[in-house]
C-alpha positions in Angstrom: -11.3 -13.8 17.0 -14.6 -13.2 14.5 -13.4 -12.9 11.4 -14.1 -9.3 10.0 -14.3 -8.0 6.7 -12.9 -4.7 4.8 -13.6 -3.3 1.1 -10.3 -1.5 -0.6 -11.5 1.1 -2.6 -9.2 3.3 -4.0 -8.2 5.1 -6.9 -9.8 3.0 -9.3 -12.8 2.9 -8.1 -13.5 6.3 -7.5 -12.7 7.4 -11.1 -15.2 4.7 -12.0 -17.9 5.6 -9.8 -17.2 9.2 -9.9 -17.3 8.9 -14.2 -14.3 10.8 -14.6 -10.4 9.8 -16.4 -7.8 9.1 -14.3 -5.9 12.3 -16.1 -9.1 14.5 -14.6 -8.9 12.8 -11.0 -5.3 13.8 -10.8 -5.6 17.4 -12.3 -7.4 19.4 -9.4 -7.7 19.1 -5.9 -11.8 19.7 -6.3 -12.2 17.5 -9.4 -10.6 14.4 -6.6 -12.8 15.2 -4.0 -16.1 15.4 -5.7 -15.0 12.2 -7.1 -14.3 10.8 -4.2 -17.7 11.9 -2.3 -19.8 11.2 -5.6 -18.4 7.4 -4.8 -19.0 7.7 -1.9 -22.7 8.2 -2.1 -22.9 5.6 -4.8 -21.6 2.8 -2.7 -23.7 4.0 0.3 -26.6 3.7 -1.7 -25.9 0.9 -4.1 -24.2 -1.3 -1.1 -24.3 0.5 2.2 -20.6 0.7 2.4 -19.7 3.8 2.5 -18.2 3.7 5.7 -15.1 2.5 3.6 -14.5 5.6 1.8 -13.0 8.7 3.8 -11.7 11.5 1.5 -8.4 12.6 1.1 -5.4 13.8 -1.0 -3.7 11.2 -2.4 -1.1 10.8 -5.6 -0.3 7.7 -7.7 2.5 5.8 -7.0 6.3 7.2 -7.5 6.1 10.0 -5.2 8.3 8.9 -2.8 10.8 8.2 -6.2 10.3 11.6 -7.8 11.4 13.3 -4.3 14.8 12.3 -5.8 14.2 13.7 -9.2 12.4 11.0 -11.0 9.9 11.7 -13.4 6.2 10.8 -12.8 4.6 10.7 -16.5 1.0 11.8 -16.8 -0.7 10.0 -19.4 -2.8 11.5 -21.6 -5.2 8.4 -21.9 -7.4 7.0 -19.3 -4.4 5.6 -17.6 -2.9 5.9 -14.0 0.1 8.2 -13.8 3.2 6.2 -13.6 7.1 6.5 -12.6 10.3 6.6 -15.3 11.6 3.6 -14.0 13.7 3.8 -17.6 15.7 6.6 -16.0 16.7 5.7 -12.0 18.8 8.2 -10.6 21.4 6.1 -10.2 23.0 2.8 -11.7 25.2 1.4 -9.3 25.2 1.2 -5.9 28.9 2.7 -5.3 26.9 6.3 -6.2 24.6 6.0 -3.5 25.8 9.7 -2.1 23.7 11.0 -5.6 20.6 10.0 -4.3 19.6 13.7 -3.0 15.9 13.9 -1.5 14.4 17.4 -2.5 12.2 19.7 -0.4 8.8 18.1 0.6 6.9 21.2 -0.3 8.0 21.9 -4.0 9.9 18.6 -5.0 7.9 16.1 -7.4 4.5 15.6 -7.7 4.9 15.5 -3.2 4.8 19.5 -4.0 1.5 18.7 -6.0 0.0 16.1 -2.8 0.5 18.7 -0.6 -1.4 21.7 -2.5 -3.6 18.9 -2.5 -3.7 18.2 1.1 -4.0 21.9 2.1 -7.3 22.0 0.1 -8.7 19.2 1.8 -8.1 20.8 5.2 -9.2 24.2 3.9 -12.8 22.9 2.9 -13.3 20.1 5.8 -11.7 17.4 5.3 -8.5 17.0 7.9 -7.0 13.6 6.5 -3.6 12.9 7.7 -1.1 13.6 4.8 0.0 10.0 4.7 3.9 9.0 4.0 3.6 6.2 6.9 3.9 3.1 4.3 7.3 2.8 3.8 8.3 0.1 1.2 12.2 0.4 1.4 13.4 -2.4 -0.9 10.9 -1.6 -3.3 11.8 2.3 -3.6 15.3 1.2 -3.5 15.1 -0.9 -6.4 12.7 2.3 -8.6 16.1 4.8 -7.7 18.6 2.3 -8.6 17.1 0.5 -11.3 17.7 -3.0 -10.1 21.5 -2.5 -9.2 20.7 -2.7 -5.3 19.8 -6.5 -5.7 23.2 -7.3 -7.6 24.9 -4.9 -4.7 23.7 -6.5 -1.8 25.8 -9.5 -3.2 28.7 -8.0 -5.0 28.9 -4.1 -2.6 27.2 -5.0 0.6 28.3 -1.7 2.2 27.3 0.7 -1.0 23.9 -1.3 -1.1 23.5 -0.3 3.0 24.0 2.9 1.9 21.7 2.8 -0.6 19.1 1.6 2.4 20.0 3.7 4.7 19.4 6.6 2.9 15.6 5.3 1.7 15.3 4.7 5.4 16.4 8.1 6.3 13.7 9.9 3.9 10.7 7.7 4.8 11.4 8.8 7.7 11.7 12.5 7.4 8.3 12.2 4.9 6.7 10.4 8.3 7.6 13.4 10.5 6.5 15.7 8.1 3.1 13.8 8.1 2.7 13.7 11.2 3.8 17.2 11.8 0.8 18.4 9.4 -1.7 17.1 11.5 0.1 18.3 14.9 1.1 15.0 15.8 4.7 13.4 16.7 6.3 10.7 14.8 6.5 8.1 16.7 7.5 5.0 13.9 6.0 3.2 11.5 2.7 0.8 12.3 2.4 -0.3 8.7 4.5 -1.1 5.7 3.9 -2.0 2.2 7.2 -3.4 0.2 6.5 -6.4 -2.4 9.8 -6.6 -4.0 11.4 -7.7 -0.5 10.3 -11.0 -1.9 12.9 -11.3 -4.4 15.4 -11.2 -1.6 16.9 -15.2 -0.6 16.0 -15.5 2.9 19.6 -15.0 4.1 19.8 -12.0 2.0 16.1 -10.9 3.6 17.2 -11.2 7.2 20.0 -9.4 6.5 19.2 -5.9 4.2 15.5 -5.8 4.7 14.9 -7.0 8.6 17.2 -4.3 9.8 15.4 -1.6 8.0 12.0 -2.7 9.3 12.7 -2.6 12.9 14.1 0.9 12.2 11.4 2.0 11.1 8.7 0.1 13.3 10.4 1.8 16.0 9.3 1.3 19.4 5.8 0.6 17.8 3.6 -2.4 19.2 1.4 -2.7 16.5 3.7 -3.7 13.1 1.4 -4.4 10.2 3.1 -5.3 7.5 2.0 -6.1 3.7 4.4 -8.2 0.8 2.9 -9.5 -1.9 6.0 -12.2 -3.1 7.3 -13.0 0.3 7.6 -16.9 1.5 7.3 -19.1 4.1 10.6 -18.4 5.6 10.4 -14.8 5.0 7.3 -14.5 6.7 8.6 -16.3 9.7 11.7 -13.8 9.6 9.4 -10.9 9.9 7.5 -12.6 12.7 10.3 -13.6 14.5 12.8 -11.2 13.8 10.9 -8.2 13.1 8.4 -8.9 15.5 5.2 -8.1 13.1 1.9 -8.1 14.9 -0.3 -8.7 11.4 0.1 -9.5 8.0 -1.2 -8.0 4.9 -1.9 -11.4 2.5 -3.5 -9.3 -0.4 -2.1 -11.4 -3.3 0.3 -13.3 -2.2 1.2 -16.5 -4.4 4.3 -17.5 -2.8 2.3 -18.5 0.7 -0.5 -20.8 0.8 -3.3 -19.4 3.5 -2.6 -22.6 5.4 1.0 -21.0 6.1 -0.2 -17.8 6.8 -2.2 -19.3 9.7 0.6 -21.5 11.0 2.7 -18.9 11.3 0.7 -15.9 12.2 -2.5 -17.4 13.6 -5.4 -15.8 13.1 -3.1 -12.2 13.0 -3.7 -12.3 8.7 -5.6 -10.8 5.8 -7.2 -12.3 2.9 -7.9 -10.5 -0.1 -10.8 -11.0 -3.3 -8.7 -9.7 -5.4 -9.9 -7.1 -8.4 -8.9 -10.2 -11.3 -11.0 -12.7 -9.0 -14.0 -9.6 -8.4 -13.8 -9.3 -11.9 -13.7 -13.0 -13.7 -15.5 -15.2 -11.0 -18.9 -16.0 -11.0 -21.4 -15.4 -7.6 -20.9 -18.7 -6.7 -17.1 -19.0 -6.9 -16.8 -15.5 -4.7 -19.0 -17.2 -2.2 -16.6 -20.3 -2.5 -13.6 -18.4 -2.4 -14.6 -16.4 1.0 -16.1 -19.3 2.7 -12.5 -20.9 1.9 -10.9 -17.3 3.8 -12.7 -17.6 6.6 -12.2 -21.6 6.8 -8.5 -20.9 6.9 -8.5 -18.9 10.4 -7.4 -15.4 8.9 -8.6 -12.5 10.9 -10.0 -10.0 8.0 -11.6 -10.7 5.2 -10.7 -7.7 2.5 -12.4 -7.1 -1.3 -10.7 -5.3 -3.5 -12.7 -4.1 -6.7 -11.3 -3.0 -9.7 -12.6 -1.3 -12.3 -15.2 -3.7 -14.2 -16.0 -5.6 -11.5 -19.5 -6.7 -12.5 -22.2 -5.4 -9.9 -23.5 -8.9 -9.3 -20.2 -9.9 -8.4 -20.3 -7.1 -5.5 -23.6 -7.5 -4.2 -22.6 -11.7 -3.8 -18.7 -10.7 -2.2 -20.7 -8.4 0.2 -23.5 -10.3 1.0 -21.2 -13.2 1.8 -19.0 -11.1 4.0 -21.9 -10.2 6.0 -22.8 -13.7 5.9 -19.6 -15.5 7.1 -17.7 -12.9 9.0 -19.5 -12.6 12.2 -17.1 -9.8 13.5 -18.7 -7.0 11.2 -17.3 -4.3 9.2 -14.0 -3.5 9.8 -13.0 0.6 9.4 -9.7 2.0 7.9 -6.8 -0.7 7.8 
């Protein structure tokens, strides 16, 4: 397979293209979507990417967590909005039956993502509502503060619970979803869960695996993205969760050479927005030449905010240089 490439912009991006605080992104639905197009005409004409950017509603992260009551605060600097993880709903895995998921219309800041999301579809924009990324340990661990690691070893069954019930809610968010857009939920293609890492193998095949292959379903395609997995986790997924693609955005804990051994060319490989940011032309040109040396499938930049425009026009220019299989659309 040619090795394509990808750009991830996103939230920060926009706001810095668009010239506008993260606290006025989040405030309207109108305010996000001019933002949204006025970067999208910027990278079109800067770059000729703006393929990469489709509009839509979309919320900070925590609004799967504040479905269950916790608090999303909204800085009033120029900062992202973020979740309470100070105050998880529950401490100990033995009160798993507390964790209580609210109405998907009017509970959190989902009740905000959904006005959004109507106003979207209301002036042209259809985008699908989104909810399909489930990251089960991760959102575990933001509801229980922690205590779901230590009860996986010391209350198995209250920890299951625990998982079951996460399960049980991405699920329901999914079919909501896909119910906006008159579709059927059919499973999960993609999930998105870095603090499955932290799991021991054993521990991995045992609490996360199971969750996975609920949620994947009867799905062929079972992209999956973990930023502190290993070697032997990734092979678990692979073998046991029968993933068809992995998401290596930032990923320490496996070298690219593993990534290829065990999921041949089916991996991604990510500029990340520290490396956009602090490495010259030459060492982006480097660095993807090294990507696409190592057999991965997709090559992926991810700007951040700062990233120098040099540093862009080189990490493009060298994607359309060594990645012979073009542009790649929306992962």
């Amino acid at each position: 397979m040619k090795p394509k490439w990808h750009i991830a912009f996103c939230n920060v991006t926009y706001t810095e293209y668009g010239g506008v605080t993260y606290r006025e992104y989040y405030s309207s639905p109108e305010l996000m979507l001019k933002t949204q197009l006025a970067a999208k005409e910027y990278v079109e004409k800067r770059w000729g990417v703006g393929n990469f950017i489709q509009p839509g509603a979309e919320m900070a992260g925590g609004a799967f967590s504040s479905l269950f009551g916790m608090k999303v605060i909204d800085s009033v600097e120029d900062e992202i909005p973020y979740l309470d993880t100070t105050k998880p709903v529950i401490t100990d895995v033995s009160n798993a039956d507390r964790l209580v998921m609210g109405d998907l219309k009017t509970s959190g800041i989902m009740a905000k993502k959904y006005k959004f999301w109507k106003y979207y579809h209301e002036h042209g924009y259809p985008a699908d509502f989104g909810g399909e990324d489930a990251g089960v340990i991760s959102y575990a661990v933001e509801l229980t503060g922690m205590s779901v690691m230590n009860g996986m070893a010391d209350d198995p069954a209250n920890a299951r619970r625990v998982l079951d019930i996460v399960v049980e809610a991405a699920e329901k968010l999914a079919t909501f979803g896909a119910s906006l857009s008159g579709k059927q939920y059919t499973g999960f293609t993609y999930t998105g869960d870095d603090f499955s890492g932290l799991l021991s193998p054993t521990m991995y095949r045992e609490f996360a695996a199971p969750c996975y292959r609920r949620l994947y379903a009867a799905n062929t395609i079972r992209f999956m993205h973990s930023e502190l997995l290993r070697a032997e986790h990734l092979i678990i997924a692979r073998d046991e969760v029968g993933i068809t693609e992995f998401h290596g955005a930032g990923c320490k804990n496996v070298t690219l050479q593993e990534m290829y051994s065990i999921m041949g060319q089916r991996f991604w490989a990510q500029l990340t927005p520290q490396e956009m940011l602090e490495l010259t032309p030459h060492q982006i040109d480097e660095r993807i030449k090294e990507f696409v040396d190592s057999g991965c499938g997709y090559v992926q930049l991810y700007p951040g905010r700062g990233t120098p425009e040099r540093n862009m026009a080189a990490a493009i220019e060298a994607c359309r240089r060594e990645c012979p299989g073009g542009m790649h659309g929306k992962i």
